[in-house]
Residue frames as qw, qx, qy, qz and C-alpha x, y, z in Angstrom:
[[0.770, -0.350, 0.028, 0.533, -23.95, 44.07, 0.49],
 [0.367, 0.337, 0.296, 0.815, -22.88, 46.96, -2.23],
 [0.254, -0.819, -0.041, -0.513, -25.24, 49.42, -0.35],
 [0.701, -0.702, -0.075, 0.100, -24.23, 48.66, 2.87],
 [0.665, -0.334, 0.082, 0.663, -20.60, 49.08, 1.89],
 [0.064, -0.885, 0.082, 0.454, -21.48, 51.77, -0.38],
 [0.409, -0.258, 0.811, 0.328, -20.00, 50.36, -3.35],
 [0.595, 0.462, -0.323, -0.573, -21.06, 49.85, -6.99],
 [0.923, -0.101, 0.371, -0.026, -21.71, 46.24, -7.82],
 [0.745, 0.532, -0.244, 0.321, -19.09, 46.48, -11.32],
 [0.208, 0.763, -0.541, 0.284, -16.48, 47.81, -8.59],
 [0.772, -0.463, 0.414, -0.138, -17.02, 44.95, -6.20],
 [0.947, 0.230, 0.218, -0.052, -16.58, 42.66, -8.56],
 [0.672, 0.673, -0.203, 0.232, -13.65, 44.06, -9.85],
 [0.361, -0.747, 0.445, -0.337, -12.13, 44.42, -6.74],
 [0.842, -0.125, 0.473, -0.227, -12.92, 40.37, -5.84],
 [0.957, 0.273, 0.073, 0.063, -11.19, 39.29, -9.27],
 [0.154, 0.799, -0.419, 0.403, -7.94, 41.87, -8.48],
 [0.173, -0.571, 0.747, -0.293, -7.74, 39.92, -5.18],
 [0.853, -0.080, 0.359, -0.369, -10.07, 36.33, -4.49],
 [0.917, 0.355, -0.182, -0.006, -8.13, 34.18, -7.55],
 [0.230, 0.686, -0.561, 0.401, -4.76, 35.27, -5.74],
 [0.369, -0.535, 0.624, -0.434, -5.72, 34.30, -2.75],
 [0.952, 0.105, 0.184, -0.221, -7.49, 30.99, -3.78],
 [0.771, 0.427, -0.359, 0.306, -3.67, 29.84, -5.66],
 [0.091, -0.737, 0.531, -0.409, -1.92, 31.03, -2.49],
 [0.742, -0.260, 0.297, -0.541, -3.85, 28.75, -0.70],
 [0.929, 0.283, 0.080, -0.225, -3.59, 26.03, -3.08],
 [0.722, 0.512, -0.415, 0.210, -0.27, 26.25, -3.24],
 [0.453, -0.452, 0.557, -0.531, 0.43, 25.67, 0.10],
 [0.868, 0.000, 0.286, -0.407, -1.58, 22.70, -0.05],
 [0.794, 0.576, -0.195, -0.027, 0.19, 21.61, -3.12],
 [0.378, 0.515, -0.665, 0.387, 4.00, 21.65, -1.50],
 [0.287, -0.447, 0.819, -0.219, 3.05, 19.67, 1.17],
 [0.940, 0.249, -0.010, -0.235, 1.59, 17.15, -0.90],
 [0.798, 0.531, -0.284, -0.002, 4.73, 17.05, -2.35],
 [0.139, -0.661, 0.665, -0.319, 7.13, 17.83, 0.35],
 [0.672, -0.244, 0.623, -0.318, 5.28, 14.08, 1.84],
 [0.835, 0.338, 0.418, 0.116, 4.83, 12.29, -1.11],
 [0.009, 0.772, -0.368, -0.518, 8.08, 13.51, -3.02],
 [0.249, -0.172, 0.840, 0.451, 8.02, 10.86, -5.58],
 [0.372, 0.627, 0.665, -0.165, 4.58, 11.56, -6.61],
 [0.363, 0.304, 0.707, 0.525, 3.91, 13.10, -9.92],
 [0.148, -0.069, 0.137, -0.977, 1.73, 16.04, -10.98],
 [0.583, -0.206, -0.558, -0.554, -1.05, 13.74, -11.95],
 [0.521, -0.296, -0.779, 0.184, -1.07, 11.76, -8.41],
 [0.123, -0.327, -0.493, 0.797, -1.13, 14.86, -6.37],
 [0.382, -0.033, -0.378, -0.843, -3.80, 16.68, -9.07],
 [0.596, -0.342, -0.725, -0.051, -5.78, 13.47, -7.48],
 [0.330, -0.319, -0.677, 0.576, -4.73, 14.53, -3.52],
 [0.138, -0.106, -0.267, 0.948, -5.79, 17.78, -4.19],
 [0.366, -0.103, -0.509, -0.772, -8.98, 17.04, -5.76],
 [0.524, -0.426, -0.737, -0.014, -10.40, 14.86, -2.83],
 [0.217, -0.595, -0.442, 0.635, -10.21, 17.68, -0.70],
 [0.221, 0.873, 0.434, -0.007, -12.38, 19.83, -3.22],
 [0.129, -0.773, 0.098, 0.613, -9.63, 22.16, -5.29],
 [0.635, 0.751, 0.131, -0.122, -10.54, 23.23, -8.39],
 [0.144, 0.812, -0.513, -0.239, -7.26, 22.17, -10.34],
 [0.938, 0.304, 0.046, -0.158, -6.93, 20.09, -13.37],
 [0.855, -0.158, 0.130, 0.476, -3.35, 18.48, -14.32],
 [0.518, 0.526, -0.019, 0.675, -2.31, 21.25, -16.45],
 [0.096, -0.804, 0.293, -0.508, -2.12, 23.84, -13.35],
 [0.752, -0.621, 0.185, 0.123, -0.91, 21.26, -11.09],
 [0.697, 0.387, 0.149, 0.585, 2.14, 20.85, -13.87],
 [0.496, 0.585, -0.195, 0.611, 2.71, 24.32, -14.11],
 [0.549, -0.792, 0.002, -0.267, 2.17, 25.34, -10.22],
 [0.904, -0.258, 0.205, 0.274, 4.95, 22.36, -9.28],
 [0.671, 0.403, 0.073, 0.618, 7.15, 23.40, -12.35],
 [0.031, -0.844, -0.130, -0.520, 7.08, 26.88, -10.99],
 [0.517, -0.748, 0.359, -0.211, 8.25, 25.73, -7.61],
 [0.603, 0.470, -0.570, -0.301, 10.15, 23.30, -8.25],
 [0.648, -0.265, 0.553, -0.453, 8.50, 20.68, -6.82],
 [0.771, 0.351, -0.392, -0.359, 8.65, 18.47, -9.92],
 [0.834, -0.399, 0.370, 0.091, 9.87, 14.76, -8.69],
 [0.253, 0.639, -0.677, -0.264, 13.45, 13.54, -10.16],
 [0.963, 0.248, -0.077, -0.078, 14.37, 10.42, -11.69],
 [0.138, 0.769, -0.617, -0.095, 17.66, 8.29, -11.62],
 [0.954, -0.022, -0.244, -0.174, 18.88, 5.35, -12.82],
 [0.570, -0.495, 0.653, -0.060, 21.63, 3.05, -10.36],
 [0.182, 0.508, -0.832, -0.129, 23.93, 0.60, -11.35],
 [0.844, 0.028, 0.104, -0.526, 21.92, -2.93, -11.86],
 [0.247, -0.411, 0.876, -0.047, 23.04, -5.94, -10.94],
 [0.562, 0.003, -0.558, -0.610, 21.58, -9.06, -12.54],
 [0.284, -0.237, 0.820, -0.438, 19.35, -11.31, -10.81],
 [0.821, 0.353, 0.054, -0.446, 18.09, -13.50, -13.40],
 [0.216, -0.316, 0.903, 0.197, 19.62, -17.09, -14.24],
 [0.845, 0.288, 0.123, -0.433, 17.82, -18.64, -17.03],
 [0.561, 0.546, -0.575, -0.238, 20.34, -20.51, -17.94],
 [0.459, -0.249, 0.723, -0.452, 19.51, -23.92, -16.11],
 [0.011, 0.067, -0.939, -0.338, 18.22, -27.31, -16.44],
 [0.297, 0.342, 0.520, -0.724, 15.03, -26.67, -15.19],
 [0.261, 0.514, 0.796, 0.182, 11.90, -27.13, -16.98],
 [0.144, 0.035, -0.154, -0.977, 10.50, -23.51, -18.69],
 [0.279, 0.534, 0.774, -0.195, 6.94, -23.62, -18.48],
 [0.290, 0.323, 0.396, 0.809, 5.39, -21.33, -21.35],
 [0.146, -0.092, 0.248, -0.953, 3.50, -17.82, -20.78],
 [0.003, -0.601, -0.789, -0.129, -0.20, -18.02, -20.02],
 [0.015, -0.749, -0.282, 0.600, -0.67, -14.58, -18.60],
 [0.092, -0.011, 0.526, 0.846, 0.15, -12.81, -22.61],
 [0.235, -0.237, -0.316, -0.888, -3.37, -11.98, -23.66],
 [0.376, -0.504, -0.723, 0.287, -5.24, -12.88, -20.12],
 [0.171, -0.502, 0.051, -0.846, -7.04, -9.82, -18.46],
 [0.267, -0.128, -0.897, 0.329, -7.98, -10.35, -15.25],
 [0.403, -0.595, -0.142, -0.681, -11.45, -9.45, -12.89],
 [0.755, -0.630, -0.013, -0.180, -11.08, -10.25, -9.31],
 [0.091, -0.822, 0.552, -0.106, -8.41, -10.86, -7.29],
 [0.464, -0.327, 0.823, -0.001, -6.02, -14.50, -6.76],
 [0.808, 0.515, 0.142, -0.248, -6.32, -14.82, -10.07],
 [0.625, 0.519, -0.261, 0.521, -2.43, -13.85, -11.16],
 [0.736, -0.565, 0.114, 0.354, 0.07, -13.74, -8.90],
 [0.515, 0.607, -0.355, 0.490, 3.90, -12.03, -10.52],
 [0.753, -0.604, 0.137, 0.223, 6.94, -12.39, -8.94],
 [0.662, 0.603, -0.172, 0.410, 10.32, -11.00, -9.12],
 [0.783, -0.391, -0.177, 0.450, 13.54, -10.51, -7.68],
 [0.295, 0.891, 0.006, 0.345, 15.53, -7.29, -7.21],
 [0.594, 0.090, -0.414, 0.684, 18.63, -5.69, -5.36],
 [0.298, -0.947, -0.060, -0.103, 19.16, -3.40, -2.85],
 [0.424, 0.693, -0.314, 0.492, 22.52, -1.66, -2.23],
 [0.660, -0.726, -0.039, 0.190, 23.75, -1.70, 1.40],
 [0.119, 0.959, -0.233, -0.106, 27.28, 0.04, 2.04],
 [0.302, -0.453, 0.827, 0.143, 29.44, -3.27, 2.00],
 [0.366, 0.092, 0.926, -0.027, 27.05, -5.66, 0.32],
 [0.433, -0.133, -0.389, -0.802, 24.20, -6.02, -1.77],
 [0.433, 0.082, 0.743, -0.504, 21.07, -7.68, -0.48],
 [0.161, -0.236, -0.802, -0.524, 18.29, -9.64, -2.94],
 [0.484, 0.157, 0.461, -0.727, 14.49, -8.78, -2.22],
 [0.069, -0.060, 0.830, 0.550, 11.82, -10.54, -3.36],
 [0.338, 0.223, 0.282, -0.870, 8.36, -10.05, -4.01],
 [0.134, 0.440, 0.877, 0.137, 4.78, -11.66, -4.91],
 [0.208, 0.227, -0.084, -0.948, 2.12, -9.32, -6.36],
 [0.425, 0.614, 0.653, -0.127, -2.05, -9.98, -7.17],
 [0.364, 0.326, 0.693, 0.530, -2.09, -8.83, -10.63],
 [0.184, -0.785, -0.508, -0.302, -5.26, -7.27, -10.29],
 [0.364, -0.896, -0.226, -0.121, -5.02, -5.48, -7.45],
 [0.586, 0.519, -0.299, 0.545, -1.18, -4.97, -7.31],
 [0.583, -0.705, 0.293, -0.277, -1.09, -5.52, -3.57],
 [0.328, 0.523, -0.757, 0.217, 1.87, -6.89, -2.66],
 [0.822, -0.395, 0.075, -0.403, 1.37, -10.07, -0.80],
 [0.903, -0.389, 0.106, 0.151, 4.35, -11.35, -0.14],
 [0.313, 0.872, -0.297, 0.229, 7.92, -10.78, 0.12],
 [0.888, -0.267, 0.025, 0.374, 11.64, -11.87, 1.38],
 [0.127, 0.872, -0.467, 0.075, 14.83, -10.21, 2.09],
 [0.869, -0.364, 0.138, 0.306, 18.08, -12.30, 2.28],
 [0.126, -0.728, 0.487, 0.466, 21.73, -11.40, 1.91],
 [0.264, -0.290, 0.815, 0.426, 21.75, -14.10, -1.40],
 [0.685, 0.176, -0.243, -0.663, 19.47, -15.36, -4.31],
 [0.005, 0.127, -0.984, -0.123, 19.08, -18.66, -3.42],
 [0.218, -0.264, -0.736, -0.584, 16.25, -20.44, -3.62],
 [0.212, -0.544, -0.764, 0.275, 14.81, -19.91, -0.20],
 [0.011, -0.248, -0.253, 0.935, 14.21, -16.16, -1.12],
 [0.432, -0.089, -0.663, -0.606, 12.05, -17.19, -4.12],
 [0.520, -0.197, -0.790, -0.259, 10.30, -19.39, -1.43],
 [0.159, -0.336, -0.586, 0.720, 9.82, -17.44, 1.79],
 [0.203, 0.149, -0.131, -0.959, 7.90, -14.85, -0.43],
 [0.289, -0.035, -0.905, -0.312, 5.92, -17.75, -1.83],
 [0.327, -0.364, -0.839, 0.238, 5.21, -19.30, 1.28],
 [0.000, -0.362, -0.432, 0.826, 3.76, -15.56, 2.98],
 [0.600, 0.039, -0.135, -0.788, 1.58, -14.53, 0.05],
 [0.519, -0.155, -0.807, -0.235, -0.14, -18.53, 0.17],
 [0.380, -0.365, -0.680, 0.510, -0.51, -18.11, 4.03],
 [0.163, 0.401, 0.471, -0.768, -2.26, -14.97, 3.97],
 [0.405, 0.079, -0.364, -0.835, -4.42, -15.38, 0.68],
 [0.594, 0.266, 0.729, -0.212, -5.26, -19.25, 0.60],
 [0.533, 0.359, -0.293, -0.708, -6.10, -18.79, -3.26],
 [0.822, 0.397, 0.171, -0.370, -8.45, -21.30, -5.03],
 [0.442, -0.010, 0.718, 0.538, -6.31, -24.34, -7.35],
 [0.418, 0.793, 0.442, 0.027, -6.76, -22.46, -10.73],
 [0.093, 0.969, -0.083, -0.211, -4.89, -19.28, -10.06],
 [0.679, 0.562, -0.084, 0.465, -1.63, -18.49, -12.47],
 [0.397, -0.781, 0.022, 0.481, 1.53, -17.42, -11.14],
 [0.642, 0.723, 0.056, 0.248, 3.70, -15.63, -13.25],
 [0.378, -0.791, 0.304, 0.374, 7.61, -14.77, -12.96],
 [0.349, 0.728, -0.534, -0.250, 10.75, -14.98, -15.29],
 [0.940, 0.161, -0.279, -0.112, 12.60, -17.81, -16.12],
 [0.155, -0.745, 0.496, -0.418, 14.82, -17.16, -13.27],
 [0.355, 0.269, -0.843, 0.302, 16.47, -20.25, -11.38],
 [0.309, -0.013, 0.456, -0.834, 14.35, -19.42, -8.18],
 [0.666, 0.170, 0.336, -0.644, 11.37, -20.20, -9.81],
 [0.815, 0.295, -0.379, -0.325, 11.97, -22.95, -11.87],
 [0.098, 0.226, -0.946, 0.212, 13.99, -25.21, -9.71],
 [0.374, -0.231, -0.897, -0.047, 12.06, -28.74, -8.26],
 [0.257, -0.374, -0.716, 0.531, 11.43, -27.15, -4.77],
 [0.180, 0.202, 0.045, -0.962, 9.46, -24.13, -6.17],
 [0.365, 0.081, -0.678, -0.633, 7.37, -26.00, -8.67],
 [0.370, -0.210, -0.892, 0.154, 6.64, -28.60, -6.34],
 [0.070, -0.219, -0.514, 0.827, 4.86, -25.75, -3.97],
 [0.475, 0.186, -0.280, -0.814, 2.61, -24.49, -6.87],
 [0.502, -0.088, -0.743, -0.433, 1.76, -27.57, -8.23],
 [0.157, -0.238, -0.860, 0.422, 0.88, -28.90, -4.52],
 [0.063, 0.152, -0.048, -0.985, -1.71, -25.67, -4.67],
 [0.435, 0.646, 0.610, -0.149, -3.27, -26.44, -7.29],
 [0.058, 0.863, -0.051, -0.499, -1.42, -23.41, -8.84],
 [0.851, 0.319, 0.237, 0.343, -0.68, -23.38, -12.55],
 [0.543, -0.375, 0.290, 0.693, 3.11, -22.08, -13.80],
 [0.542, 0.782, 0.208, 0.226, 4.01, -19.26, -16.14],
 [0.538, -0.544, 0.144, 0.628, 6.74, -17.93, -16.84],
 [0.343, 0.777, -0.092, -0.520, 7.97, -15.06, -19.95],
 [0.814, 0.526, -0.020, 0.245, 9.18, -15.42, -22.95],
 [0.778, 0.254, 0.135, 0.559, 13.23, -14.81, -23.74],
 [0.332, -0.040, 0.056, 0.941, 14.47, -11.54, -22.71],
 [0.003, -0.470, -0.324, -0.821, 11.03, -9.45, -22.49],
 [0.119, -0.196, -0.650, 0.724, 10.24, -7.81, -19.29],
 [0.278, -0.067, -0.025, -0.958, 7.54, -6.67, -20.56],
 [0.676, -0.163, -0.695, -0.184, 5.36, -10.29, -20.08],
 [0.525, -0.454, -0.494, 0.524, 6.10, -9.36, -16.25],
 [0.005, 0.525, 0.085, 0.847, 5.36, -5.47, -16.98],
 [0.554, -0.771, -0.117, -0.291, 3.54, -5.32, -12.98],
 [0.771, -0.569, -0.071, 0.277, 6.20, -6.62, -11.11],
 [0.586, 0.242, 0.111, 0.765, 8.56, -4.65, -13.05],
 [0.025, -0.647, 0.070, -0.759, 6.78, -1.51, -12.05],
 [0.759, -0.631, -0.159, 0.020, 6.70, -2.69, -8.40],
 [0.633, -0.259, 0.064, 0.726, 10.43, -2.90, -8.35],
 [0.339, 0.459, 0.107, 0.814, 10.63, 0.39, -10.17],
 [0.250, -0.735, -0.234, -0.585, 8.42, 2.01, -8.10],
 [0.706, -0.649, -0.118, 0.259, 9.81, 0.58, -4.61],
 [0.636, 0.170, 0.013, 0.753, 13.36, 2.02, -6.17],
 [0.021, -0.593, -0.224, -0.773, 12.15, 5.36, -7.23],
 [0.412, -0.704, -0.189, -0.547, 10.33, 5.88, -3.87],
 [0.798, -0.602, 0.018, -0.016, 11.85, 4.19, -1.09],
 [0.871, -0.254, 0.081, 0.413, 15.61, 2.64, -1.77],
 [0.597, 0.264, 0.067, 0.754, 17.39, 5.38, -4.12],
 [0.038, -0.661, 0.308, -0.683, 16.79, 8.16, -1.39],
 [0.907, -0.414, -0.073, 0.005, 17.18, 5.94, 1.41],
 [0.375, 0.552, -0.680, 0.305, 20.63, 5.21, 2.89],
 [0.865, -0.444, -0.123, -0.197, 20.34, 2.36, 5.35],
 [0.401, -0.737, 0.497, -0.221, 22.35, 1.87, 8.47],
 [0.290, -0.409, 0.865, -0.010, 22.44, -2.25, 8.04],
 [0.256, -0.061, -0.910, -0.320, 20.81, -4.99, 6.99],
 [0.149, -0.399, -0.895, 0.130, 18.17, -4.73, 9.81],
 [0.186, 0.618, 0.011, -0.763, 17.45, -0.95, 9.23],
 [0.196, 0.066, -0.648, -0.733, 17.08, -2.07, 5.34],
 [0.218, -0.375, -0.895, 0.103, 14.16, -5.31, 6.76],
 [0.065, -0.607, -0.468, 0.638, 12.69, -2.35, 8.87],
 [0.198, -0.420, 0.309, 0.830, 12.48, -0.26, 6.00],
 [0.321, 0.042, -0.718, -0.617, 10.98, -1.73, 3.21],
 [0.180, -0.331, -0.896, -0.235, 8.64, -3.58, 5.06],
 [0.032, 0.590, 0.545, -0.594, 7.31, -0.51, 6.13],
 [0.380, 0.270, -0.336, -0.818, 6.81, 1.06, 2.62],
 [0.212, -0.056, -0.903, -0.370, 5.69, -2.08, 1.37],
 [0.224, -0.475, -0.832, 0.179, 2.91, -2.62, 4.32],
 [0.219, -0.653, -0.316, 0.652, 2.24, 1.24, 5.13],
 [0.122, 0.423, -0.307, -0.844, 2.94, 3.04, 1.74],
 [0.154, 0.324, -0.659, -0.661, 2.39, 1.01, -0.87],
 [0.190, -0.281, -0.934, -0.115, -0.31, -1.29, 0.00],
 [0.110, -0.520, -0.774, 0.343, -1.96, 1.34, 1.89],
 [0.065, -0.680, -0.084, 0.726, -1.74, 4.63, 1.12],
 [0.084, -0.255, 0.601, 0.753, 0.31, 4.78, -2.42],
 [0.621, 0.562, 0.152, -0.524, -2.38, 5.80, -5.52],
 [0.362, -0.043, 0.770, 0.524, -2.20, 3.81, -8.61],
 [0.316, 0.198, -0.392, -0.841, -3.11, 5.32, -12.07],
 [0.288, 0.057, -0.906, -0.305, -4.27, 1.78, -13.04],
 [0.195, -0.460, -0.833, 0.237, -6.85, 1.16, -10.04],
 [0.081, 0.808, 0.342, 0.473, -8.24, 4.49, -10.82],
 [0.027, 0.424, -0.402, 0.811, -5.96, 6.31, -8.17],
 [0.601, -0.685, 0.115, -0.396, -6.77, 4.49, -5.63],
 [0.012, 0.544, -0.834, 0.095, -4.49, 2.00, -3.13],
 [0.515, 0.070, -0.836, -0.175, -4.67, -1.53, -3.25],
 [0.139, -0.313, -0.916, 0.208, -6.30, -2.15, -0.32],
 [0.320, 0.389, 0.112, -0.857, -8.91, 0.73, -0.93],
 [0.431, 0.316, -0.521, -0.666, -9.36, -1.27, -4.07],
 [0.191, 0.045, -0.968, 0.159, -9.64, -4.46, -2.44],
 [0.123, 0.294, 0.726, -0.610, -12.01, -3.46, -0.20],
 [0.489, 0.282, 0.186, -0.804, -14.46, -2.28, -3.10],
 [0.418, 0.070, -0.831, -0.362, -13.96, -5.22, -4.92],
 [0.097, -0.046, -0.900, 0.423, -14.67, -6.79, -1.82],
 [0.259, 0.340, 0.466, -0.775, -17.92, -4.61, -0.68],
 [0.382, 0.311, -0.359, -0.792, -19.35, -5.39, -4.54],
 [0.375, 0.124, -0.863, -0.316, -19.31, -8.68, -4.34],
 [0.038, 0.138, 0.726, -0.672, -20.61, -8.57, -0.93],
 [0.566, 0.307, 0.109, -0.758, -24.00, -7.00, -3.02],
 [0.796, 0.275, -0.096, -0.531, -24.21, -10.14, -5.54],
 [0.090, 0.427, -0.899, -0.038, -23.29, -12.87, -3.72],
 [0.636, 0.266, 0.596, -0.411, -27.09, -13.77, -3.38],
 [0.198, -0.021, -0.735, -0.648, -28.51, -15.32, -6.49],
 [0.621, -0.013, 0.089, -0.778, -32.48, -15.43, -7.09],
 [0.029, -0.131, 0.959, 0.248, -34.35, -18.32, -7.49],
 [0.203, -0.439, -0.591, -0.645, -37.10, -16.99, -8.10],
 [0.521, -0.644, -0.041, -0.559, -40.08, -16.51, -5.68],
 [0.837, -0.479, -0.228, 0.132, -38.67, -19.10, -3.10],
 [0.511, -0.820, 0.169, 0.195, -35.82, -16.69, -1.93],
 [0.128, 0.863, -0.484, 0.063, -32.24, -16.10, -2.01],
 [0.964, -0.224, 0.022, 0.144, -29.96, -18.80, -2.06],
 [0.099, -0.842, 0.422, 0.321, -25.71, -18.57, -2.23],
 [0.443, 0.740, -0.484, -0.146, -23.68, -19.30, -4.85],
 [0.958, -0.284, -0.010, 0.025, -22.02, -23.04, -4.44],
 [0.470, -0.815, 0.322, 0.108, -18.36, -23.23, -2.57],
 [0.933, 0.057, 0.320, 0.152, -17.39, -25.42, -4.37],
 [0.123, 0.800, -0.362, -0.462, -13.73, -24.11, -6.18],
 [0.831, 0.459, -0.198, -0.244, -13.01, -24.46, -9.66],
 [0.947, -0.192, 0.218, 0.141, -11.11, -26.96, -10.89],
 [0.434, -0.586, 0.379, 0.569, -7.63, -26.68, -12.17],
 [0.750, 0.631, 0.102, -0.171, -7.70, -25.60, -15.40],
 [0.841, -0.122, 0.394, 0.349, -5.43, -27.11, -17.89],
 [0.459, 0.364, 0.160, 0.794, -4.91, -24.23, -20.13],
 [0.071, 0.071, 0.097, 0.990, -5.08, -20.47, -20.19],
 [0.304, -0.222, -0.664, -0.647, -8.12, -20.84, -21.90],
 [0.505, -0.442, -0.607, -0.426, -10.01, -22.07, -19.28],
 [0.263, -0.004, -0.558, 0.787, -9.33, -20.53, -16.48],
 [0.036, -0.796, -0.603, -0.027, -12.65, -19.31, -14.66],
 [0.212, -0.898, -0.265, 0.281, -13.25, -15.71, -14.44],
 [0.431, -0.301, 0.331, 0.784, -10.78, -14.60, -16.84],
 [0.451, 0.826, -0.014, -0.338, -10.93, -12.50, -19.78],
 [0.801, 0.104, 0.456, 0.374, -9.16, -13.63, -23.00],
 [0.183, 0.611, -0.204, -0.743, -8.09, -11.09, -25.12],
 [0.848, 0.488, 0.205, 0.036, -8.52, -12.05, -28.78]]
């Protein structure tokens, strides 16, 4: 190529590093603002992911300064927080089990929590059910109040579209909602055993807390909804369309809950035969566990120590 154009090979080369790295960041930055322009609540580290599955060399520190440079960087703010936690009731407290549990498969843990939404005359209460593990949202409720049927429409949609095994732990605060008779009574009918945090420490519910942070951050505090049935229409299209499908989580190695699902899914699918030696393959028996009566013995958990 240097003979044919006539050309020394040290001046191609110098040419090609005067102009090929320019053009290769033009490019890339292009690529880079409409990541962000679509996903404007996304980080440098989530789009440093988008831009790596379509094969561009570029590690977090030049997506950082590329974004910082345009300022494409996402913003933060915090809104005025209403409470939607009553723990002061007669209700029974049930004590944590989920505190030094790790989970490995899914409809193991369940969290739940309750949050606002702002409307221009009203607030509105959402509520929400979440697999632990896979931090797919499976179930949810909007009503204009916190009573107890919002705690129990969510309830009743993530049980109707998992079905989960008597065994699995739910976990929420110590919120009214979930400790009144008619909630308890649903679990326990299940099979499903009851946890709830300790005293003032969101951090014992640290997933469903970053659900609600993240539905805030991404959907409701640049949102301005028209009514109450433009809010319904809303959210349950992030929730079903973003965030269960699309949205990357750090935690599931950047990928979306039902991307994760499905490889949980497609693994077990490889060892769900067990040997038995030379007479063939036989399955595993259906048979689901039994309720366990602590923590402890839940199947398929991990315990921390």
């Amino acid at each position: 190529m240097c003979r044919l154009g006539e050309v020394s090979r040290a001046g191609y080369y110098r040419r090609w590093r005067a102009k090929k790295p320019g053009e290769e960041e033009t490019a890339l930055r292009d690529r880079l603002q409409t990541f962000a322009l679509a996903h404007r609540h996304y980080g440098y580290r989530r789009i440093g992911v988008l831009l790596r599955r379509e094969g561009w060399q570029a590690n977090n520190k030049r997506v950082l300064r590329l974004m910082r440079a345009d300022n494409l960087l996402c913003l933060r703010r915090r809104a005025f927080v209403p409470p939607t936690t009553d723990s002061k009731h007669r209700w029974h407290v049930w004590p944590n089990l989920v505190r030094w549990i790790q989970t490995t498969g899914m409809n193991q843990v369940w969290v739940a929590d309750i949050t606002y939404v702002r409307l221009q005359e009203e607030f509105v209460y959402l509520a929400v059910v979440l697999d632990a593990h896979s931090r797919r949202v499976v179930g949810w409720a909007i009503e204009r109040h916190l009573g107890t049927i919002l705690a129990l429409r969510a309830l009743q949609m993530a049980l109707d579209s998992r079905r989960p095994e008597p065994g699995m732990i739910h976990h929420s605060d110590r919120g009214i909602q979930y400790a009144c008779s008619e909630y308890v009574a649903i679990l326990l009918q299940h099979g499903i055993q009851i946890s709830m945090s300790r005293v003032g420490n969101p951090y014992d519910n640290a997933k469903a807390e970053s659900l609600i942070k993240t539905l805030k951050q991404e959907e409701i505090n640049g949102s301005s909804y028209r009514n109450y049935d433009h809010l319904v229409q809303s959210i349950a299209g992030f929730i079903e369309n973003v965030y269960n499908r699309r949205r990357l989580h750090s935690a599931l190695g950047y990928q979306s809950p039902n991307e994760y699902e499905e490889t949980l899914l497609k693994a077990k699918a490889g060892t769900t035969l067990l040997s038995v030696g030379e007479g063939g393959w036989l399955p595993p028996s259906p048979t689901p566990p039994t309720p366990a009566q602590t923590c402890l013995s839940v199947p398929g958990f991990l315990v921390s120590p």
